[in-house]
C-alpha atoms as an extended CHARMM CRD file, in Angstrom:
* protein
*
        55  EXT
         1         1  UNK       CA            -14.3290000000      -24.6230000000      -18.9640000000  PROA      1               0.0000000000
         2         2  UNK       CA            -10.5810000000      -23.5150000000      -17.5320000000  PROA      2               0.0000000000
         3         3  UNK       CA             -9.8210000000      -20.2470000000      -17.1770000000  PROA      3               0.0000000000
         4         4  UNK       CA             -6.4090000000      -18.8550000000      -19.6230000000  PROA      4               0.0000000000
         5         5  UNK       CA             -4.6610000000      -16.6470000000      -16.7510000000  PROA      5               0.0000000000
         6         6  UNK       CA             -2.5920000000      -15.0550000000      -19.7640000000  PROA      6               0.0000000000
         7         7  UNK       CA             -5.7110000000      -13.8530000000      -21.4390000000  PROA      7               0.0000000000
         8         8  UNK       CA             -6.8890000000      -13.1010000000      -18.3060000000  PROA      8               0.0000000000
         9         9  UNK       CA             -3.7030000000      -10.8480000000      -16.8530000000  PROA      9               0.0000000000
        10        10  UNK       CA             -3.4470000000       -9.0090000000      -20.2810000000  PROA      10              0.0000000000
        11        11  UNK       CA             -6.9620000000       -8.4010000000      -20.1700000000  PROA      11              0.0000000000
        12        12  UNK       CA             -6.8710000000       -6.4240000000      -16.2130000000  PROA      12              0.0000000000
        13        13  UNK       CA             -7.2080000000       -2.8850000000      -16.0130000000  PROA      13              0.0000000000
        14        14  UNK       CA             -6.4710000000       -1.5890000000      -12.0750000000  PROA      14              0.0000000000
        15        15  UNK       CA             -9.2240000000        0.4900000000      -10.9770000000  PROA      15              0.0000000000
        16        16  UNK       CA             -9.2200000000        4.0010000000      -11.0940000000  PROA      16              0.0000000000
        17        17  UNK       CA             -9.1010000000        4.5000000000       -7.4230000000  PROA      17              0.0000000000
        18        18  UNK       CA             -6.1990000000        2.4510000000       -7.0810000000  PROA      18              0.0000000000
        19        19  UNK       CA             -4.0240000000        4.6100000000       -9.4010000000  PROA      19              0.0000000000
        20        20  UNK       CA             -4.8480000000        7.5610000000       -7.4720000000  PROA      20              0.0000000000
        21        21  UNK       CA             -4.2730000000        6.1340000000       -3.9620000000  PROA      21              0.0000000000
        22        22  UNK       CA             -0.6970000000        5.0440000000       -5.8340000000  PROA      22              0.0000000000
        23        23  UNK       CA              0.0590000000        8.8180000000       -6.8330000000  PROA      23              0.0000000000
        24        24  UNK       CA             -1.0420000000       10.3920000000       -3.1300000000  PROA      24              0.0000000000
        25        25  UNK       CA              1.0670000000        7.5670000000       -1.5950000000  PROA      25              0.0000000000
        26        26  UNK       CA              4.5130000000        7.9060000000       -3.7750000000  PROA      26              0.0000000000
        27        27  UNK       CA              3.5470000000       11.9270000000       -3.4160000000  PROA      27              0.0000000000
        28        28  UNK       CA              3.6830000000       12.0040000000       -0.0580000000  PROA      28              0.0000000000
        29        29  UNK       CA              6.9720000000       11.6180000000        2.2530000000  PROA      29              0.0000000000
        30        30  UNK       CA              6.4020000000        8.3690000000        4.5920000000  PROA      30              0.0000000000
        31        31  UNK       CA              8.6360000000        7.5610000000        7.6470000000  PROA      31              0.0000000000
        32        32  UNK       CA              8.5630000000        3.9410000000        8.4180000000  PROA      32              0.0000000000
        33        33  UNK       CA             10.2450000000        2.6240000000       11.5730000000  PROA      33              0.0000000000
        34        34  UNK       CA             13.4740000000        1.8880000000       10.0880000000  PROA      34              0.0000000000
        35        35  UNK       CA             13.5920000000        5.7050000000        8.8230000000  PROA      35              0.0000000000
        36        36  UNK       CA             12.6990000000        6.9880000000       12.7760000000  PROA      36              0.0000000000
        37        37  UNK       CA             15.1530000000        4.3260000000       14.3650000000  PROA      37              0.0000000000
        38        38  UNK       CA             17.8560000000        5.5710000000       12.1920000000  PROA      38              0.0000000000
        39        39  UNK       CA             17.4250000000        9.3670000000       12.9890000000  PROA      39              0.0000000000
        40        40  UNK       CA             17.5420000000        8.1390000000       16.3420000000  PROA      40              0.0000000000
        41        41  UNK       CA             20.7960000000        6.0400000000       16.7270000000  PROA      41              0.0000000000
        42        42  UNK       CA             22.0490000000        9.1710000000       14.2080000000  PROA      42              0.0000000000
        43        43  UNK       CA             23.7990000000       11.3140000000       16.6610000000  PROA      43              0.0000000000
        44        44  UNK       CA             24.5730000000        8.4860000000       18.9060000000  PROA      44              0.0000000000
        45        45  UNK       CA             26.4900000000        6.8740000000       16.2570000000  PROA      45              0.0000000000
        46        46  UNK       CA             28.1320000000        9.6680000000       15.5960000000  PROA      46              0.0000000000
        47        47  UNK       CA             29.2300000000       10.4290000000       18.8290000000  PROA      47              0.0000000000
        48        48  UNK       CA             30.5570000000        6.9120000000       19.1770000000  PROA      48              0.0000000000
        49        49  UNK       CA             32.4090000000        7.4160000000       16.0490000000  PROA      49              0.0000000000
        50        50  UNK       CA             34.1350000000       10.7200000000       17.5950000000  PROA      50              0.0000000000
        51        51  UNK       CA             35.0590000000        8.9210000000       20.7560000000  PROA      51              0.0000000000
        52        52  UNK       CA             36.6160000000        5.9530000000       18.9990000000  PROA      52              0.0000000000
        53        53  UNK       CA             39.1190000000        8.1770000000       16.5290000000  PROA      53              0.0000000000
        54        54  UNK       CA             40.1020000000       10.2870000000       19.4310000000  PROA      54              0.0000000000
        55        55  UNK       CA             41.3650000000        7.0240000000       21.4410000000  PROA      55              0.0000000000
């Protein structure tokens, strides 16, 4: 006996749980590293770009 993936993906329903963990997550405002590091280098970048125009 072999297993049909097609019947078997058509046939998978996420559990409940899951969709709700999916709704808090997308709800909710994350920072990941990249996000911090930019608001970091921000005003630096910034600055450097000030310095530069006036030379």
């Amino acid at each position: 006996m072999s297993i049909n993936f097609d019947e078997e993906i058509l046939k998978f329903k996420p559990a409940p749980e899951i969709d709700k963990v999916e709704e808090e997550i997308l709800k909710s405002d994350l920072s990941d590293v990249t996000d911090i590091i930019e608001k970091i280098m921000r005003p630096k970048t910034d600055k450097n770009m000030y310095k530069n125009n006036q030379e």
